[in-house]
Biotite code that builds the C-alpha atoms (Angstrom):
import biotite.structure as struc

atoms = struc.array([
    struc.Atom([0.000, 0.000, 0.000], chain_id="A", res_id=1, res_name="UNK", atom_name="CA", element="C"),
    struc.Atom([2.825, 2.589, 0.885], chain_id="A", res_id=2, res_name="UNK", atom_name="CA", element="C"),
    struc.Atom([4.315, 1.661, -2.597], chain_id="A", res_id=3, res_name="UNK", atom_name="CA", element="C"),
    struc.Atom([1.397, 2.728, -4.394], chain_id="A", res_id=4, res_name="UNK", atom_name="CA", element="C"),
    struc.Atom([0.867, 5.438, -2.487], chain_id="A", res_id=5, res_name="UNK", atom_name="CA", element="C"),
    struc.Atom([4.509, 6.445, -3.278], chain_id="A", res_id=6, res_name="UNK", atom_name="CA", element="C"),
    struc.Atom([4.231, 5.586, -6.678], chain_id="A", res_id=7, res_name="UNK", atom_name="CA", element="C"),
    struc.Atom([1.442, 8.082, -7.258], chain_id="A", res_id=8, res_name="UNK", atom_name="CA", element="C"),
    struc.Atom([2.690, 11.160, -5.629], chain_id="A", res_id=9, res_name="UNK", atom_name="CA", element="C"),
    struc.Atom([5.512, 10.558, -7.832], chain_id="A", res_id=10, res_name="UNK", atom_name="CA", element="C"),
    struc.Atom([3.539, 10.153, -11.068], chain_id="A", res_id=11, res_name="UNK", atom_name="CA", element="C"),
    struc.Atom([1.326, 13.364, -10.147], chain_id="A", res_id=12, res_name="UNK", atom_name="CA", element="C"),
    struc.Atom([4.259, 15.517, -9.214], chain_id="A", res_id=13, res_name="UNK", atom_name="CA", element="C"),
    struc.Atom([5.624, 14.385, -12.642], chain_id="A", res_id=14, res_name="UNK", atom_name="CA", element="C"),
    struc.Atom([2.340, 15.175, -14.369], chain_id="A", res_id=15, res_name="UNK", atom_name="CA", element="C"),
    struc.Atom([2.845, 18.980, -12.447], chain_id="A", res_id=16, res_name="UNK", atom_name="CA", element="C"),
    struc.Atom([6.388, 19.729, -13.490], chain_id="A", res_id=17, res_name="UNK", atom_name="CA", element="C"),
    struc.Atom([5.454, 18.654, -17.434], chain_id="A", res_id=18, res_name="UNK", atom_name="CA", element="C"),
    struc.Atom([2.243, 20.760, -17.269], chain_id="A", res_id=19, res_name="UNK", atom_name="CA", element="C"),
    struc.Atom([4.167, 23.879, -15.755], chain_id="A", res_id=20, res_name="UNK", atom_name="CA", element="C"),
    struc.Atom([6.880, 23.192, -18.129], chain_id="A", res_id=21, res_name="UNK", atom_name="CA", element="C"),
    struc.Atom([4.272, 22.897, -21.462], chain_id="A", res_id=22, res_name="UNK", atom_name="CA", element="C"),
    struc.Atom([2.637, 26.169, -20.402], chain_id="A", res_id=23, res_name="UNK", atom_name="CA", element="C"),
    struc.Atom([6.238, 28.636, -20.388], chain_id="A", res_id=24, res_name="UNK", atom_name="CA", element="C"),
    struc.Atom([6.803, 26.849, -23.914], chain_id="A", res_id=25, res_name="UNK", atom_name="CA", element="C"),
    struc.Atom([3.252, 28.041, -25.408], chain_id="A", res_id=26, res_name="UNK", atom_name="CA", element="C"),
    struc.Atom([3.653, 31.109, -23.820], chain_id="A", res_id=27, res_name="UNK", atom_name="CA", element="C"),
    struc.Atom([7.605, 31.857, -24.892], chain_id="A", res_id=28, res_name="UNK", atom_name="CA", element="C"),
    struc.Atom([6.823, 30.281, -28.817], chain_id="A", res_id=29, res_name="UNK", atom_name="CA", element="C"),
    struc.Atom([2.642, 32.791, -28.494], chain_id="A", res_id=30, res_name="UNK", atom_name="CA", element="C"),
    struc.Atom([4.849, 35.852, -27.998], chain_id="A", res_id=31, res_name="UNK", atom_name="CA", element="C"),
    struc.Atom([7.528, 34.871, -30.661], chain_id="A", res_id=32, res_name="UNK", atom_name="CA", element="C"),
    struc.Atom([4.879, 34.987, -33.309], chain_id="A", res_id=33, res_name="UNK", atom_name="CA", element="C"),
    struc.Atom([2.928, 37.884, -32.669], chain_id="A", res_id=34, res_name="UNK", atom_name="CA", element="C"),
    struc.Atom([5.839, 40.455, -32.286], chain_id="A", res_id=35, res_name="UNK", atom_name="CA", element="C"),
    struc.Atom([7.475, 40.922, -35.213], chain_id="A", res_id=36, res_name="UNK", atom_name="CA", element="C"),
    struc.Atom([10.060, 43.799, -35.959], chain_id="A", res_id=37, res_name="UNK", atom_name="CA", element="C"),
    struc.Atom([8.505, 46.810, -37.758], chain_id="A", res_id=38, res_name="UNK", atom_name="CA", element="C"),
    struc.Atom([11.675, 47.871, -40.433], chain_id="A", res_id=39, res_name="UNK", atom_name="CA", element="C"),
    struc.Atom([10.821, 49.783, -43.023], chain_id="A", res_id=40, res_name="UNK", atom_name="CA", element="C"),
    struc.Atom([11.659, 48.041, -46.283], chain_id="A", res_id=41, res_name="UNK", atom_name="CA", element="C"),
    struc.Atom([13.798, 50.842, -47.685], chain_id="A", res_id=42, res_name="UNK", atom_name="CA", element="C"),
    struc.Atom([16.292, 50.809, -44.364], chain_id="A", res_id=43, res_name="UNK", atom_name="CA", element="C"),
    struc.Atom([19.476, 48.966, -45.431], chain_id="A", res_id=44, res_name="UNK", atom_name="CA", element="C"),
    struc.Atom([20.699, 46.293, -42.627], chain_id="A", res_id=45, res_name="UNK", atom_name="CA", element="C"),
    struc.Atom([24.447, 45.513, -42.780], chain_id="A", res_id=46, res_name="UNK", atom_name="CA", element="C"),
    struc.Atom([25.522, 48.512, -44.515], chain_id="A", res_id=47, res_name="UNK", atom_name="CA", element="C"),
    struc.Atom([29.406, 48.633, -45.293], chain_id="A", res_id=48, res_name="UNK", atom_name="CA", element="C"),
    struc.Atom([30.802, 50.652, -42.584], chain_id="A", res_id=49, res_name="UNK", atom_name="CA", element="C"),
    struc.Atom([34.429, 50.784, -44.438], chain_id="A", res_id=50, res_name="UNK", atom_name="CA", element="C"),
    struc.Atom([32.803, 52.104, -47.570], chain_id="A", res_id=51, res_name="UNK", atom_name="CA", element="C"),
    struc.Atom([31.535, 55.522, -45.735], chain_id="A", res_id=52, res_name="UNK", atom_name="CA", element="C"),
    struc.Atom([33.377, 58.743, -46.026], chain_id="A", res_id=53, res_name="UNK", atom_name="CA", element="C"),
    struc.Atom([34.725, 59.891, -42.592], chain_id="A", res_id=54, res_name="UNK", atom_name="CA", element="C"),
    struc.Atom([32.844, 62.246, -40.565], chain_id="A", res_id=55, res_name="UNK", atom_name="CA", element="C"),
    struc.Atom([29.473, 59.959, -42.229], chain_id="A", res_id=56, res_name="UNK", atom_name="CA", element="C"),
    struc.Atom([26.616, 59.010, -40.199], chain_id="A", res_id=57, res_name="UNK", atom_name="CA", element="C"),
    struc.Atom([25.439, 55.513, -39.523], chain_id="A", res_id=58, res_name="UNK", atom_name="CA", element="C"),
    struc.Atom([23.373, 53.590, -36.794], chain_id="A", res_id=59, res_name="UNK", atom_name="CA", element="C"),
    struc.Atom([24.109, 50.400, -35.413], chain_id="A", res_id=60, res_name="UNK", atom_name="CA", element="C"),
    struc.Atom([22.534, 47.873, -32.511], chain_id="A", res_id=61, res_name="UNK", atom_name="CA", element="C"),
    struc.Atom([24.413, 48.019, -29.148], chain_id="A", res_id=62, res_name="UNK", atom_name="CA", element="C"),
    struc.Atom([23.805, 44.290, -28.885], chain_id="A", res_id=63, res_name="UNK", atom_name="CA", element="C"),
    struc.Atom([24.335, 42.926, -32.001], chain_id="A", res_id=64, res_name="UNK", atom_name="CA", element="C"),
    struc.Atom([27.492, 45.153, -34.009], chain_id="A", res_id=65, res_name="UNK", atom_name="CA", element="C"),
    struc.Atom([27.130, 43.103, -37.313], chain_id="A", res_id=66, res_name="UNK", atom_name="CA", element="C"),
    struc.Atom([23.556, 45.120, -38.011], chain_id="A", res_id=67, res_name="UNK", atom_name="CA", element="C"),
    struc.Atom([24.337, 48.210, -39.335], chain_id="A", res_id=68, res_name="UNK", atom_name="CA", element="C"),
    struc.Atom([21.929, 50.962, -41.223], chain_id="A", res_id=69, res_name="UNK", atom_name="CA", element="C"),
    struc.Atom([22.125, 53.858, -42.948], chain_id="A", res_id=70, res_name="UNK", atom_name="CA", element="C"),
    struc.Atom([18.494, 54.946, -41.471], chain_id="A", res_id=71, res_name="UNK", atom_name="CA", element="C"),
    struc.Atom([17.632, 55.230, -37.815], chain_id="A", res_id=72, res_name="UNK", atom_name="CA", element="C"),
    struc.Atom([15.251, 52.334, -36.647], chain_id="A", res_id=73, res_name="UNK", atom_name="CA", element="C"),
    struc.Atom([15.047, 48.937, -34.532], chain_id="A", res_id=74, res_name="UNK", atom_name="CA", element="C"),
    struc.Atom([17.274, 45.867, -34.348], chain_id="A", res_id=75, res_name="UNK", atom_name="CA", element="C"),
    struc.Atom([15.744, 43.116, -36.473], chain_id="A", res_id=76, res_name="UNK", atom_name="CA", element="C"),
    struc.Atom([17.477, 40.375, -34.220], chain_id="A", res_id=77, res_name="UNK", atom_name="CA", element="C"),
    struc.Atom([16.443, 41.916, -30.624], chain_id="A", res_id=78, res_name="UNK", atom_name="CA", element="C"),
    struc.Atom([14.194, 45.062, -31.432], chain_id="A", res_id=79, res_name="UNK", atom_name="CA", element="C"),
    struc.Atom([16.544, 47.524, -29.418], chain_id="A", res_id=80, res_name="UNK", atom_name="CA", element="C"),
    struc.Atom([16.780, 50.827, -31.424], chain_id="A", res_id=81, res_name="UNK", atom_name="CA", element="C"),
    struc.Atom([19.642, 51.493, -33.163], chain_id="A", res_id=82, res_name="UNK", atom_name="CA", element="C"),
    struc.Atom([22.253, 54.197, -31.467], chain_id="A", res_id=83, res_name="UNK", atom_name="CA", element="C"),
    struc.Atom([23.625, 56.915, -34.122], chain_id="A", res_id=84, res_name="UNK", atom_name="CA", element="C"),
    struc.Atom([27.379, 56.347, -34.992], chain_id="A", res_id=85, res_name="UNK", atom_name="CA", element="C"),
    struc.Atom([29.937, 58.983, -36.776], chain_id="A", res_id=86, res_name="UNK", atom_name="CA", element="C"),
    struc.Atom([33.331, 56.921, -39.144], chain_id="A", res_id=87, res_name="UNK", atom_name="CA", element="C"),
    struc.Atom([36.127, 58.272, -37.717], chain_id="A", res_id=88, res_name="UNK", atom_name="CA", element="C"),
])
C-alpha cells in the first residue's frame, strides 16, 4: 500500500512539473509569433561601414554590431533601437 501510495505522488508531481513546463513553452513560442520587428523596407541592414566617407553618419545595434543601417530604426534580431554612430 505505501508503494502505491509512493508511486502516485511521484507520477502526479511528474504530471505537475510537465504541465508547468508545457505552459512557459506556449507562452515563450505565443509571444515569438505575434511580435514581429517593424523595419521599413527601404532601411538597409548591414551597410558597409568601411565604404563611408569619414565624418558619415550611420546607426548600429548596441547588442548585435554586425547590423548596421544607414536609417535610424530597430534591431531586427532583438528590437533595441539602433544608437547613431559617426566613421572616424
Amino acid at each position: 500500500m505505501k508503494l502505491k501510495t509512493i508511486l502516485l505522488s511521484v507520477t502526479v508531481i511528474g504530471l505537475m512539473i510537465g504541465a508547468c513546463n508545457n505552459a512557459s513553452t506556449e507562452k515563450s513560442s505565443s509571444t515569438d509569433s505575434t511580435e514581429t520587428p517593424t523595419v521599413k523596407a527601404e532601411q538597409t541592414f548591414n551597410l558597409d561601414t568601411t565604404a563611408l566617407v569619414s565624418g558619415a553618419t550611420f546607426y548600429q545595434c548596441d547588442m548585435h554590431h554586425d547590423i548596421n543601417s544607414d536609417k535610424p530604426g530597430i534591431c531586427p534580431k532583438c528590437e533595441m533601437d539602433l544608437t547613431e554612430l559617426k566613421k572616424h
